[in-house]
VOBA-1610 file (N, C-alpha, C; in pm, whole numbers, padded with zeros to 5 digits, always signed):
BEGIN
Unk+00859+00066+02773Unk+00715+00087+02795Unk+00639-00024+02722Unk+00554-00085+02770Unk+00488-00257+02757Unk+00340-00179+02688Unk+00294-00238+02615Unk+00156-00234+02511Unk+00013-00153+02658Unk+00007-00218+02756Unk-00071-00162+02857Unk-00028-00038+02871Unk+00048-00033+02949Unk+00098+00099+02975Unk+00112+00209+02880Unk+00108+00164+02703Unk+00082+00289+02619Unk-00089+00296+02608Unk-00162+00173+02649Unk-00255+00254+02616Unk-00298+00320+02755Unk-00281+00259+02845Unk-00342+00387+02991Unk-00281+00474+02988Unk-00139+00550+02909Unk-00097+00707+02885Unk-00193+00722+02753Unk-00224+00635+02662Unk-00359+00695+02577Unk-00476+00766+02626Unk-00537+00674+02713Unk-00648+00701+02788Unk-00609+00817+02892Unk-00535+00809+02974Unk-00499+00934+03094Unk-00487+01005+02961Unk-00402+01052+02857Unk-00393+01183+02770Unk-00541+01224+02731Unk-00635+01132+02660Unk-00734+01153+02634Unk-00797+01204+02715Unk-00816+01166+02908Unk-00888+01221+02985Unk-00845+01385+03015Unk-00685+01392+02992Unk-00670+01512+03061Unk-00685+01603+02930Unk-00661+01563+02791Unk-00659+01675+02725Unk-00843+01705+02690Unk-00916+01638+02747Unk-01072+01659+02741Unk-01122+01771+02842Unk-00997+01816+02958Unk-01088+01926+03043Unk-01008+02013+03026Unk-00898+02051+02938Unk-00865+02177+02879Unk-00985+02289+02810Unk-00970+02404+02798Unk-01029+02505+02799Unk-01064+02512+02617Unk-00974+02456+02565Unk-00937+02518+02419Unk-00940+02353+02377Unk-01055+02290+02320Unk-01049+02142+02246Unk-00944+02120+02158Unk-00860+01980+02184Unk-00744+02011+02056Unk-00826+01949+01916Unk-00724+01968+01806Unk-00800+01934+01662Unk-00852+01797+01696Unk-00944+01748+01612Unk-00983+01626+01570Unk-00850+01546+01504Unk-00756+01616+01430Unk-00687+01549+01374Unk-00585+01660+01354Unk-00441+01611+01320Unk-00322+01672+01278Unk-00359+01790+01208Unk-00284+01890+01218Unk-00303+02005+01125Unk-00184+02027+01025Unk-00162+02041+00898Unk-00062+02028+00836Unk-00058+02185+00727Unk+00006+02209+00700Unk+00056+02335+00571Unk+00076+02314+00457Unk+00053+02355+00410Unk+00082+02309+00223Unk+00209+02416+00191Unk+00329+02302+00136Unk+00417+02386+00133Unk+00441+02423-00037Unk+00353+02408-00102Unk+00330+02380-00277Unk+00228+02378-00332Unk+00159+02458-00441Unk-00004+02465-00491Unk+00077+02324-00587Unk-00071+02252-00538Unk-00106+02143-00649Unk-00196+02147-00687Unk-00254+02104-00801Unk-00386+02085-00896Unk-00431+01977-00868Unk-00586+01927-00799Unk-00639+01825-00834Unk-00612+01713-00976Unk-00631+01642-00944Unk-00606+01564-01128Unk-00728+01454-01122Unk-00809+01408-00997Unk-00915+01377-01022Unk-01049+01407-00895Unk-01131+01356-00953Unk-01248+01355-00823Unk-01249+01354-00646Unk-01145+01258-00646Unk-01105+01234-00506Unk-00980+01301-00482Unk-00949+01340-00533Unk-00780+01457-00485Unk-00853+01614-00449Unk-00781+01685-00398Unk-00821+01819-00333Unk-00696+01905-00398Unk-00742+02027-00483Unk-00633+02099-00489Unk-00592+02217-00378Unk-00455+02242-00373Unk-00433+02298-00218Unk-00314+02446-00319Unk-00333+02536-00229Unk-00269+02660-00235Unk-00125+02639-00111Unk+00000+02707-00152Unk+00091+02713-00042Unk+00009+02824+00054Unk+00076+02744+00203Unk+00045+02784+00291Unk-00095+02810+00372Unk-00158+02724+00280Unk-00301+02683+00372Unk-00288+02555+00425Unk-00376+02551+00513Unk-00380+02481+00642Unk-00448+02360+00637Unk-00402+02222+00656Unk-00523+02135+00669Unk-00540+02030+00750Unk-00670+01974+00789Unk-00649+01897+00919Unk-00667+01769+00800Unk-00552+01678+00865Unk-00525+01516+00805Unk-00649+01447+00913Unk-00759+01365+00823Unk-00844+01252+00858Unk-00814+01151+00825Unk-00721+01118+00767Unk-00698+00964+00726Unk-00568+00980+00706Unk-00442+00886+00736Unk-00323+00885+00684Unk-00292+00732+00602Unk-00249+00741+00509Unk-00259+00596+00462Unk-00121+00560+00402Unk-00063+00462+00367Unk+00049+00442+00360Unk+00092+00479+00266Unk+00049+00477+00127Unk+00080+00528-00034Unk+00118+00619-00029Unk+00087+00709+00079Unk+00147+00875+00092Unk+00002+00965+00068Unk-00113+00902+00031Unk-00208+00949-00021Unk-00259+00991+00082Unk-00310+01131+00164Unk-00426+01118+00264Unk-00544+01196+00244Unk-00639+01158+00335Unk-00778+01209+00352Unk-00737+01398+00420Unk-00755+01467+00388Unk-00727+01596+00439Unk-00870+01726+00433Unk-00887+01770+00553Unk-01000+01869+00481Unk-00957+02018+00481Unk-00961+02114+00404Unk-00883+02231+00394Unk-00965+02331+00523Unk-00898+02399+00595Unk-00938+02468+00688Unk-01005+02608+00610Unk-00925+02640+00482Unk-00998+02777+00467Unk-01130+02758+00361Unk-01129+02641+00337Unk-01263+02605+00208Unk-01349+02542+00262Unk-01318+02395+00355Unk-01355+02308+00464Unk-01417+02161+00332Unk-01332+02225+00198Unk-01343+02081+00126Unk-01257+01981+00157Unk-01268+01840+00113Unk-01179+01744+00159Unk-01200+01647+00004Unk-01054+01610+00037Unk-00971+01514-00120Unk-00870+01467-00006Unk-00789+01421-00122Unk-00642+01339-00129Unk-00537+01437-00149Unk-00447+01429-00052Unk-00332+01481-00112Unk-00196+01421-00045Unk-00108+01431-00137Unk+00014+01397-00149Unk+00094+01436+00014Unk+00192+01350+00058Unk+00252+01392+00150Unk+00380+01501+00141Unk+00406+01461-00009Unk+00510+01583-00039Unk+00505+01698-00068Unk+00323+01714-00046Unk+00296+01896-00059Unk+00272+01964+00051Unk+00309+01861+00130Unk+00223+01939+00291Unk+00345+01889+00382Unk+00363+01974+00496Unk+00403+01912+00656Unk+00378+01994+00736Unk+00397+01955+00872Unk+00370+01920+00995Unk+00346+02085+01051Unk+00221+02151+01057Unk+00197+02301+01123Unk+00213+02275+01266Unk+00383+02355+01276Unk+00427+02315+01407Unk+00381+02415+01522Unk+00321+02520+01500Unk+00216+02614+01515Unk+00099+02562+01561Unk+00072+02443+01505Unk-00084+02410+01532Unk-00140+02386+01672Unk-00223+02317+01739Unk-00281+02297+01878Unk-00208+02128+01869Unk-00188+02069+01981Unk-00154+01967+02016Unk-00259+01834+01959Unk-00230+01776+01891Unk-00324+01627+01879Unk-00325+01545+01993Unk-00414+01462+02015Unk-00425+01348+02103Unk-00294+01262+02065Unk-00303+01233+01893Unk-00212+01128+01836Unk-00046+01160+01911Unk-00062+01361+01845Unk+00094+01415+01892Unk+00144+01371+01995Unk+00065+01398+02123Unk+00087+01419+02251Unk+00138+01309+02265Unk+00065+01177+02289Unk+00081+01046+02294Unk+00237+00997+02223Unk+00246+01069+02070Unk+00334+01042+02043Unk+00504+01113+02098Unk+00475+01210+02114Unk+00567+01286+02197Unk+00637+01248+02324Unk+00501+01211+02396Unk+00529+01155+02552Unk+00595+00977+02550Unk+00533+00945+02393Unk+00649+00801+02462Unk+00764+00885+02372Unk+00807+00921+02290Unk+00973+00951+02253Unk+01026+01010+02378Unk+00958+01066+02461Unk+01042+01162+02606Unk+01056+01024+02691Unk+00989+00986+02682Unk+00974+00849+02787Unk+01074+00752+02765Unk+01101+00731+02642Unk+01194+00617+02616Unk+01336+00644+02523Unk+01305+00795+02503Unk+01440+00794+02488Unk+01558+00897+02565Unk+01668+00904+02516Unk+01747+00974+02659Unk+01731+01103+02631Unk+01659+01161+02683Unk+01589+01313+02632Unk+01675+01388+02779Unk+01780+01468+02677Unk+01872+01562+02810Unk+01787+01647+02855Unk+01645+01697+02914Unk+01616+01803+02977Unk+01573+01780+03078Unk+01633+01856+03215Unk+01588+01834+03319Unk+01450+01788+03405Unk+01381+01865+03299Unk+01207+01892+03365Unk+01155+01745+03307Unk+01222+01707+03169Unk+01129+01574+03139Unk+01208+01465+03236Unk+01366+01475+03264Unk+01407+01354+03362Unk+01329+01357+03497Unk+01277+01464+03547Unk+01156+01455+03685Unk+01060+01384+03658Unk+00972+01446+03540Unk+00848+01350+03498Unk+00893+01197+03496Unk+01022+01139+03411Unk+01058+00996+03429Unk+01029+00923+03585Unk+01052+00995+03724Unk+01062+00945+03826Unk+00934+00907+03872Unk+00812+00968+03854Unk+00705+00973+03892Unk+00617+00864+03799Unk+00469+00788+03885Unk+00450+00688+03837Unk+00407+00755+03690Unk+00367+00623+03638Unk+00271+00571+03477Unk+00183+00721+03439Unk+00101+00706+03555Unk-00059+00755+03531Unk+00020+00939+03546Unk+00079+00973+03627Unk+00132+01118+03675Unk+00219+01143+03615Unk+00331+01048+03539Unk+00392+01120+03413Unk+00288+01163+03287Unk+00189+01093+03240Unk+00132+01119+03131Unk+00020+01264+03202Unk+00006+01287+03262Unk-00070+01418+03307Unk+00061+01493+03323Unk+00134+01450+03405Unk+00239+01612+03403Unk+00315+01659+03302Unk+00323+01569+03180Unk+00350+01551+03066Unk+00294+01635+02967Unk+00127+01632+03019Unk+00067+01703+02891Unk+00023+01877+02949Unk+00063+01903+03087Unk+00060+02013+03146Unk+00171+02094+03096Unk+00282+02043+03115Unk+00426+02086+03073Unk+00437+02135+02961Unk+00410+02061+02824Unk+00418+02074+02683Unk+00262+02161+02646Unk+00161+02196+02740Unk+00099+02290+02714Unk+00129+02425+02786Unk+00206+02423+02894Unk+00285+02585+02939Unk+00373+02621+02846Unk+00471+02505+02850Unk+00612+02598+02816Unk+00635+02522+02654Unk+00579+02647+02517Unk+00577+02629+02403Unk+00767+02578+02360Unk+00833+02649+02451Unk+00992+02645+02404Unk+01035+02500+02428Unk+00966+02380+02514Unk+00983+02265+02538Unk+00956+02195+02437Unk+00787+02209+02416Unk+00740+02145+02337Unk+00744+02178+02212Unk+00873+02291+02123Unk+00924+02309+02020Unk+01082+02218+02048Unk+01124+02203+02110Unk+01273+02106+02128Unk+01184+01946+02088Unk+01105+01914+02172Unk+01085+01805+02182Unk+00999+01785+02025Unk+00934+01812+01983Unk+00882+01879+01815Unk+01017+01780+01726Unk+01097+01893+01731Unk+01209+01897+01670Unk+01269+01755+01710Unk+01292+01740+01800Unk+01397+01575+01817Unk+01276+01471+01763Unk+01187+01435+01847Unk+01077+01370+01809Unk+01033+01352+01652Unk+01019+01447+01572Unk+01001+01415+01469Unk+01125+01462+01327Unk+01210+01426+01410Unk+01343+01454+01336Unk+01382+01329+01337Unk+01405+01222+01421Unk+01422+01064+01450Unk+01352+00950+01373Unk+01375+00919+01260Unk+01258+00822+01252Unk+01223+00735+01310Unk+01101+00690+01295Unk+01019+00619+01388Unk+00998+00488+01361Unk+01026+00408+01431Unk+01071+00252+01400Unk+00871+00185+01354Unk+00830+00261+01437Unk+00707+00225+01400Unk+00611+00300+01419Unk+00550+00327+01255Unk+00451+00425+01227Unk+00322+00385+01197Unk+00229+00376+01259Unk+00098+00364+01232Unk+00013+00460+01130Unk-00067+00397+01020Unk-00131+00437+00945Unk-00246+00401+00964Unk-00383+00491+00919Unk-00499+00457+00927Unk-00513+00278+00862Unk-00460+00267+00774Unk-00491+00175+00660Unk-00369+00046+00713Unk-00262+00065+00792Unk-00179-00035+00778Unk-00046+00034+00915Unk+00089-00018+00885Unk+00196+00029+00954Unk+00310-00009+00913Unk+00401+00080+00944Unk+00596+00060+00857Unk+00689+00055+00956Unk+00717-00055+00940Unk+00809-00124+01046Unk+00964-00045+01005Unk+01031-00017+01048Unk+01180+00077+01012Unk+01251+00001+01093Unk+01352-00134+01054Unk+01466-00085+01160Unk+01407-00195+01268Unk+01307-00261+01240Unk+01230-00305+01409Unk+01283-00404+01455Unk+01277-00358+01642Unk+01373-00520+01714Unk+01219-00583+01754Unk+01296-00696+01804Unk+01134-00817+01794Unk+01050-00798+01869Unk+01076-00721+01984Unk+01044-00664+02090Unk+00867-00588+02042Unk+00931-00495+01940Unk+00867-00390+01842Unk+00796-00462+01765Unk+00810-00578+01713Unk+00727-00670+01620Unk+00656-00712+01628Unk+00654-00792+01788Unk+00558-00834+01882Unk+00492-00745+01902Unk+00487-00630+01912Unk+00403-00552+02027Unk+00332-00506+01903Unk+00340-00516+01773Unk+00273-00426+01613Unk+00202-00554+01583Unk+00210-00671+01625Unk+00130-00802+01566Unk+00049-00798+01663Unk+00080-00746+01832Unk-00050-00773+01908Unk-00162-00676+01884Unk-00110-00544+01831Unk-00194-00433+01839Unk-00299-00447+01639Unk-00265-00496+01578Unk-00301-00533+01415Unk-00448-00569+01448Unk-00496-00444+01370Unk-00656-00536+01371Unk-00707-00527+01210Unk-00832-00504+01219Unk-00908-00587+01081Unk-00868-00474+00992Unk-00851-00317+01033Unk-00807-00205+00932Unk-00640-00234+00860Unk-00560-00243+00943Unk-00436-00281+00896Unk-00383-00377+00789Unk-00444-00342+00679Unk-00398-00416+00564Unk-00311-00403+00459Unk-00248-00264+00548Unk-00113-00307+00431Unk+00001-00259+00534Unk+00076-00332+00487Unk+00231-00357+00574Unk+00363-00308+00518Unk+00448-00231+00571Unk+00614-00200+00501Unk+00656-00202+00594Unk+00770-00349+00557Unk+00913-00311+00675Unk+01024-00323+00566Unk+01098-00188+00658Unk+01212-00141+00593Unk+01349-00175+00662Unk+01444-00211+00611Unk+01583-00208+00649Unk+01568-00264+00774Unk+01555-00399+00782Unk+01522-00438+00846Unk+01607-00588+00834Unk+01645-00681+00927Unk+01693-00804+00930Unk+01675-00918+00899Unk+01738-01023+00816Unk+01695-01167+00790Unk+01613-01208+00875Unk+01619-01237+01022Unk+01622-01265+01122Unk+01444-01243+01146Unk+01454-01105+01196Unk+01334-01026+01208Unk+01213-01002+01098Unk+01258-01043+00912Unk+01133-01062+00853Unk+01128-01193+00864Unk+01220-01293+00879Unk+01168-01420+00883Unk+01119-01517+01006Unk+01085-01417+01089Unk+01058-01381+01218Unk+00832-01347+01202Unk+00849-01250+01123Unk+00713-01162+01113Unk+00629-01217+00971Unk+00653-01278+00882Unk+00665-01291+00775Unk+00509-01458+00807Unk+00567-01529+00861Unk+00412-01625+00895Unk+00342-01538+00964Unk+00378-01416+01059Unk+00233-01397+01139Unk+00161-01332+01077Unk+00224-01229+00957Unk+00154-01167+00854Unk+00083-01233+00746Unk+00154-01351+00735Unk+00075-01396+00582Unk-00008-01469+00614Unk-00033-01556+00756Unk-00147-01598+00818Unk-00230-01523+00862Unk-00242-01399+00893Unk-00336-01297+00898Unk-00404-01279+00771Unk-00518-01330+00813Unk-00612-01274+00627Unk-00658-01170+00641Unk-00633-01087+00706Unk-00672-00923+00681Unk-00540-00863+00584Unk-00443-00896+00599Unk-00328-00832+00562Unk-00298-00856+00366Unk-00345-00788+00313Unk-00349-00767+00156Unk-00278-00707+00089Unk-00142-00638+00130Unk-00050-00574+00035Unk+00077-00584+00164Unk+00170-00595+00087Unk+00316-00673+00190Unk+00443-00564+00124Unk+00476-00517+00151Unk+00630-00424+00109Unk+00730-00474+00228Unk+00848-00547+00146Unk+00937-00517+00223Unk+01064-00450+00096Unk+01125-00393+00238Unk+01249-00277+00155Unk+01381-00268+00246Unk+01466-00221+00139Unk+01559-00245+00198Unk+01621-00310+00274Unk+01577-00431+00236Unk+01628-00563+00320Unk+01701-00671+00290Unk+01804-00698+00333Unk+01878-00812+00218Unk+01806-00942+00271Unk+01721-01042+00204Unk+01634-01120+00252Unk+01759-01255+00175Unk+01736-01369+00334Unk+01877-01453+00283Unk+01804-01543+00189Unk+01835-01715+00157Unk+01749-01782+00129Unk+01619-01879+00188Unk+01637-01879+00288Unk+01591-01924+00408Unk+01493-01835+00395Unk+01517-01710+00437Unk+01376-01589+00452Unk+01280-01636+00299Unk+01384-01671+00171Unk+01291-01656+00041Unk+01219-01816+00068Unk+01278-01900+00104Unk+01244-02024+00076Unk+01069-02020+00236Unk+01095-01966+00338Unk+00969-01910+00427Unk+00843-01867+00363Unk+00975-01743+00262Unk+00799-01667+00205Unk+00734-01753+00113Unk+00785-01825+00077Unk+00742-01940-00084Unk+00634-02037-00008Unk+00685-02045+00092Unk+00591-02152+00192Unk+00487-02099+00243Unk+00498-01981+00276Unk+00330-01940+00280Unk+00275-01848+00175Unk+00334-01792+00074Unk+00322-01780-00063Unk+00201-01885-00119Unk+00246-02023-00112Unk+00171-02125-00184Unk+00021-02139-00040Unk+00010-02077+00095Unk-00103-02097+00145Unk-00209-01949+00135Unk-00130-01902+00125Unk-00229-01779+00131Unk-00348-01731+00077Unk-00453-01667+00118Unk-00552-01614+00026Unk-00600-01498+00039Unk-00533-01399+00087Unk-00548-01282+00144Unk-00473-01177+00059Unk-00322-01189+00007Unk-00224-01110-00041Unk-00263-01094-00198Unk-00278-00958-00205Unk-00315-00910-00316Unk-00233-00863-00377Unk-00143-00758-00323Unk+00017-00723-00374Unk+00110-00732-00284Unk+00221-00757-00367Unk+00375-00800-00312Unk+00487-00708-00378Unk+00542-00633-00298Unk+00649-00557-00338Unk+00759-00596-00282Unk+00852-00611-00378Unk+01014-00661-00339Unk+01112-00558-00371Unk+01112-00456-00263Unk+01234-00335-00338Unk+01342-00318-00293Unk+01457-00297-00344Unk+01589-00338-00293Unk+01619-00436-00161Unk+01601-00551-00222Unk+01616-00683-00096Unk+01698-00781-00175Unk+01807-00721-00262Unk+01919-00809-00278Unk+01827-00945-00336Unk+01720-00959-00412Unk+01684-01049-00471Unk+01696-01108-00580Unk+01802-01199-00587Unk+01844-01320-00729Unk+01789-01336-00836Unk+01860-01415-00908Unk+01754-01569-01018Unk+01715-01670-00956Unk+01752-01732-00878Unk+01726-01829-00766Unk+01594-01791-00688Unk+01619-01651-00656Unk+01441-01627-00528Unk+01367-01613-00624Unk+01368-01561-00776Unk+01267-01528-00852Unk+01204-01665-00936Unk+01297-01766-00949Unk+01255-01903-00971Unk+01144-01900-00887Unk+01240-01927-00737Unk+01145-01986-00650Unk+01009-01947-00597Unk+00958-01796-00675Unk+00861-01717-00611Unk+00792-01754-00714Unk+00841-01743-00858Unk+00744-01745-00949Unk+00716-01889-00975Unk+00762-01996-00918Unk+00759-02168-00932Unk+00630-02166-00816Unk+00612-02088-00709Unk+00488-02098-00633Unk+00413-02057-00657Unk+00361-01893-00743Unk+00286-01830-00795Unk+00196-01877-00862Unk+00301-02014-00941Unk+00232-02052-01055Unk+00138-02203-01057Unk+00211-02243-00944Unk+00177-02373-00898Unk+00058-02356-00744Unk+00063-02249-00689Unk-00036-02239-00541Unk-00091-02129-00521Unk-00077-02047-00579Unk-00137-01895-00558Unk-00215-01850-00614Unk-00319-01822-00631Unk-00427-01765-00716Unk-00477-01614-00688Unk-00432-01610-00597Unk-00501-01486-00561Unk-00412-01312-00585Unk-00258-01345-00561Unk-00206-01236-00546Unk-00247-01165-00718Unk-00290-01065-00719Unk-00298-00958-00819Unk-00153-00917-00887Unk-00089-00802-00783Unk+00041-00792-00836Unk+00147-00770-00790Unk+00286-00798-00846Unk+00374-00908-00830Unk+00507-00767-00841Unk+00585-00680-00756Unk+00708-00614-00757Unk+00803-00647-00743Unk+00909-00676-00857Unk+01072-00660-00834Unk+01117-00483-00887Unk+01135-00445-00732Unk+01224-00302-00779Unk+01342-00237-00750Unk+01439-00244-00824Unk+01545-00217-00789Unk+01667-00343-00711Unk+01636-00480-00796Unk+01734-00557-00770Unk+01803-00647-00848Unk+01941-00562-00878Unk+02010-00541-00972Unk+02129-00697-00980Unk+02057-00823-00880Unk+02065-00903-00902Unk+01992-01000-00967Unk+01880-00964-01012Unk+01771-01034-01138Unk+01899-01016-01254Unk+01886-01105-01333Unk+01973-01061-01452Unk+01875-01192-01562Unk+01905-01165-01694Unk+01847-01261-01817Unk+01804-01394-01783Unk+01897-01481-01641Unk+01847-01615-01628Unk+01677-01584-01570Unk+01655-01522-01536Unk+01515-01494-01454Unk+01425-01454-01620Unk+01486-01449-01706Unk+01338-01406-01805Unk+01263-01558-01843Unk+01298-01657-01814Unk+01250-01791-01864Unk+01152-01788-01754Unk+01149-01798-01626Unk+01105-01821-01491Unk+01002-01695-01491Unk+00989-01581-01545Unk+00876-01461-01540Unk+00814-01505-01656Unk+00880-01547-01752Unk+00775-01543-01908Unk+00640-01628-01829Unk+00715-01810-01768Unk+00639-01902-01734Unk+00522-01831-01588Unk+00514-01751-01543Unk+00459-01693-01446Unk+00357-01624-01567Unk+00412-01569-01649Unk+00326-01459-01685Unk+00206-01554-01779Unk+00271-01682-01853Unk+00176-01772-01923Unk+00098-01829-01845Unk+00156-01903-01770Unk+00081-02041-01639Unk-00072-01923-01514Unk+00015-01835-01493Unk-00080-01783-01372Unk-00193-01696-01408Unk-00265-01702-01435Unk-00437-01645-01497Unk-00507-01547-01409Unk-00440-01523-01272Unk-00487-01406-01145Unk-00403-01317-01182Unk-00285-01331-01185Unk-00200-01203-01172Unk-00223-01078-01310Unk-00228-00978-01256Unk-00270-00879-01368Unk-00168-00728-01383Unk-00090-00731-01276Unk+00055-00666-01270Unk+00160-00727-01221Unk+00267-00710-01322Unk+00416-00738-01285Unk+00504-00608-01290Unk+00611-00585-01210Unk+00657-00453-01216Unk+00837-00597-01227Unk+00891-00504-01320Unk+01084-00558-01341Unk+01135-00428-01387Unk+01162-00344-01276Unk+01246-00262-01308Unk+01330-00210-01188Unk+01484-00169-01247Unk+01575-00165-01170Unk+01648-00284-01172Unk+01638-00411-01266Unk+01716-00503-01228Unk+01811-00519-01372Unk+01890-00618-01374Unk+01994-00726-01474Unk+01926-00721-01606Unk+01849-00714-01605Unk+01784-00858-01724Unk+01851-00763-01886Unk+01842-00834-01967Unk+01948-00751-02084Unk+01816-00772-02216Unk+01847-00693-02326Unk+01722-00690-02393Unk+01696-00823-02447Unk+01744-00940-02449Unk+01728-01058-02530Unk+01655-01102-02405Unk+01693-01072-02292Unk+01565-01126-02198Unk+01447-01076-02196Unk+01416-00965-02196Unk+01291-00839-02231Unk+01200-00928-02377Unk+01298-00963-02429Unk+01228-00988-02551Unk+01153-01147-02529Unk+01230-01233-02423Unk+01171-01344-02408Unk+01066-01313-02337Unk+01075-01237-02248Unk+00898-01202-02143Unk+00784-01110-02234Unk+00837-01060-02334Unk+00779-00938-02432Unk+00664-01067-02478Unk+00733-01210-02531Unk+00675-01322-02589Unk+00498-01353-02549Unk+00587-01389-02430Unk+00470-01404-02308Unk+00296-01323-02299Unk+00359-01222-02303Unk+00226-01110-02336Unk+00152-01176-02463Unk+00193-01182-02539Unk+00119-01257-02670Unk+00026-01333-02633Unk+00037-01444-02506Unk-00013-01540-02509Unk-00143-01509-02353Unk-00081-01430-02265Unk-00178-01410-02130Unk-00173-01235-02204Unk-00290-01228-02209Unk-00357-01057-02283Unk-00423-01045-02166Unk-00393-01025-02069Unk-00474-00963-01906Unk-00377-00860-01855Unk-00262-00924-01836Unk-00151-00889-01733Unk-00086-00765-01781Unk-00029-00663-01742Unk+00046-00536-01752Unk+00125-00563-01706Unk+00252-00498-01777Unk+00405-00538-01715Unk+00457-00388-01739Unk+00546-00392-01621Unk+00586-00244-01604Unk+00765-00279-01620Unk+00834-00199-01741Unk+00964-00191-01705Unk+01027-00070-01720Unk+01165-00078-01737Unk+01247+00016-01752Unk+01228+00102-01875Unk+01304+00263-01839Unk+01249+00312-01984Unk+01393+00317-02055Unk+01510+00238-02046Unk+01597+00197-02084Unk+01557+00107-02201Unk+01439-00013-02181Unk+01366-00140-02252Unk+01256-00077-02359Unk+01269+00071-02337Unk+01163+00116-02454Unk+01207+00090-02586Unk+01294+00100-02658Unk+01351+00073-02773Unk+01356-00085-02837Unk+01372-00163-02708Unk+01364-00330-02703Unk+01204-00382-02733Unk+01087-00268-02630Unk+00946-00295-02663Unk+00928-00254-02804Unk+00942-00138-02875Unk+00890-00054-02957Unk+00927-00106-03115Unk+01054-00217-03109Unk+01065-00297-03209Unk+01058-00426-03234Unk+00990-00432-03061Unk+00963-00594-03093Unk+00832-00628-03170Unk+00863-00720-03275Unk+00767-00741-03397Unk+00575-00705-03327Unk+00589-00808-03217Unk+00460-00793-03194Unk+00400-00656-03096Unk+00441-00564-03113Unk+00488-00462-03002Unk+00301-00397-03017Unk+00248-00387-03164Unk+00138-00341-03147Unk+00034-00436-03059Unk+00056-00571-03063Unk-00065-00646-02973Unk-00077-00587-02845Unk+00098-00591-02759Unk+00077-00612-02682Unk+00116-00418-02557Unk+00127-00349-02666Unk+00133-00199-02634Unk+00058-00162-02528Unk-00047-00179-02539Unk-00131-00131-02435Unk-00150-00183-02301Unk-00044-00276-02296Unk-00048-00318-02189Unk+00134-00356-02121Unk+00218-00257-02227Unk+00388-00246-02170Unk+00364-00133-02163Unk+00407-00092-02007Unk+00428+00046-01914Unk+00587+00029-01898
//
């Protein structure tokens, strides 16, 4: 299914679910499966098993939600709530439902009929079907959001899982000025070093996660190259991507020499950083005067290296460095530990 054709099953869904009898939600309806406590101004505290419609989904996990039985609205966590499979159908659902039936090999008879029939008359007989027969549209529930989804759209951005180029293309044509923050996961040399200029030449795009990706040198020696052009990227997360002493040279040798802008700077969880990389972070953390978070945890580095980047702080009093709580004992006696305390997490 080609970028047109999802949005005229957008539009046909939108038209047909507009002369139903019963309006569906404005937005997702979700359950709270856990009382949480607010902890500030913008968070919402929620009781188990109340109800809430999601207005914003954003990538942090954080969303806009308004409670159905209070009709206040905060932030809340994605791990206190899911999916009220009970609820009325979304525009988003439907849409999303009807391409997983569409494109993938979905064994039920009634959806292989709908396959035969054109564009415009699958997406209407589509949303007739899954509003008769609840026992369908609980199978399809269930497979559909049991599968992860190679590509998930967020109010704020989108997470690439897994994506063929096919999928890459079609998430770079659809990217507009909201989409500013990006995660692709487990994903291929090939395919981030593939996506990796169209993103960092996009100046809308301000926070970059990639994960689970073994990124070769080629991919590191790409990102370094538009690393040193960019003026858009505010944070950079590197989490389990098999990243060296060699890529961390080479990231923090551009940081320090072309970049001004990125804020802050993630190695997490790559347990190929080891002590040669504390010379190459100290000099990042002295030389670069923008950056104001570094995160090194999960990797190599041994406390005589901790203690060479510990140095560093002495000299740039801006920057926060986040490590291991293994390195607490390494911070807590290093001589200068009171200067620079308030700013080792």
């Amino acid at each position: 299914m080609n970028i047109q054709q999802l949005k005229e099953t957008s539009i046909a869904l939108r038209k047909d679910q507009s002369t139903q009898s019963i309006d569906p939600p404005k937005g997702p309806v979700y359950v709270v499966i856990r009382d949480w406590e607010a902890r500030n101004s913008n968070q919402l505290s929620i009781k188990k098993g109340e109800k809430l419609e999601i207005k914003e989904e954003r990538t942090n996990g954080w969303w806009l939600a308004r409670s159905l039985d209070t009709d206040q609205e905060g932030r809340v966590h994605i791990s206190d709530i899911k999916k009220d499979e009970e609820s009325e159908l979304s525009t988003l659902e439907s849409l999303e439902l009807f391409h997983y039936a569409m494109t993938e090999n979905v064994d039920i008879p009634k959806i292989k009929e709908i396959k035969m029939r054109s564009n415009v008359e699958r997406a209407s007989l589509f949303l007739s079907l899954i509003k008769q027969d609840s026992v369908l549209l609980d199978q399809l529930r269930k497979k559909g959001h049991g599968k992860p989804k190679a590509i998930r759209w967020y109010d704020d951005g989108v997470q690439l899982t897994s994506p063929s180029l096919i999928q890459c293309q079609e998430v770079v044509s659809l990217l507009t000025y909201k989409h500013r923050d990006i995660v692709i996961k487990e994903s291929s040399p090939d395919i981030v070093c593939d996506l990796l200029p169209v993103l960092l030449q996009n100046e809308k795009v301000e926070y970059l996660t990639i994960q689970d990706t073994q990124l070769t040198q080629d991919c590191i020696s790409s990102l370094c190259n538009l690393l040193a052009n960019n003026k858009s990227l505010l944070d950079f997360y590197l989490t389990t991507c098999s990243v060296d002493d060699k890529a961390v040279a080479d990231i923090t040798n551009v940081l320090q020499t072309h970049n001004n802008t990125l804020l802050g700077l993630v190695f997490f969880n790559n347990p190929h950083i080891t002590s040669v990389s504390a010379q190459s972070l100290s000099e990042l953390i002295i030389n670069n005067s923008t950056l104001t978070r570094l995160q090194i945890t999960g990797t190599s580095i041994s406390s005589d290296g901790i203690l060479i980047i510990l140095q560093s702080l002495t000299i740039n009093k801006s920057i926060k460095l986040y490590l291991d709580m293994k390195d607490k004992d390494t911070c807590t006696t290093y001589h200068d530990y009171n200067i620079i305390k308030d700013r080792n997490n």
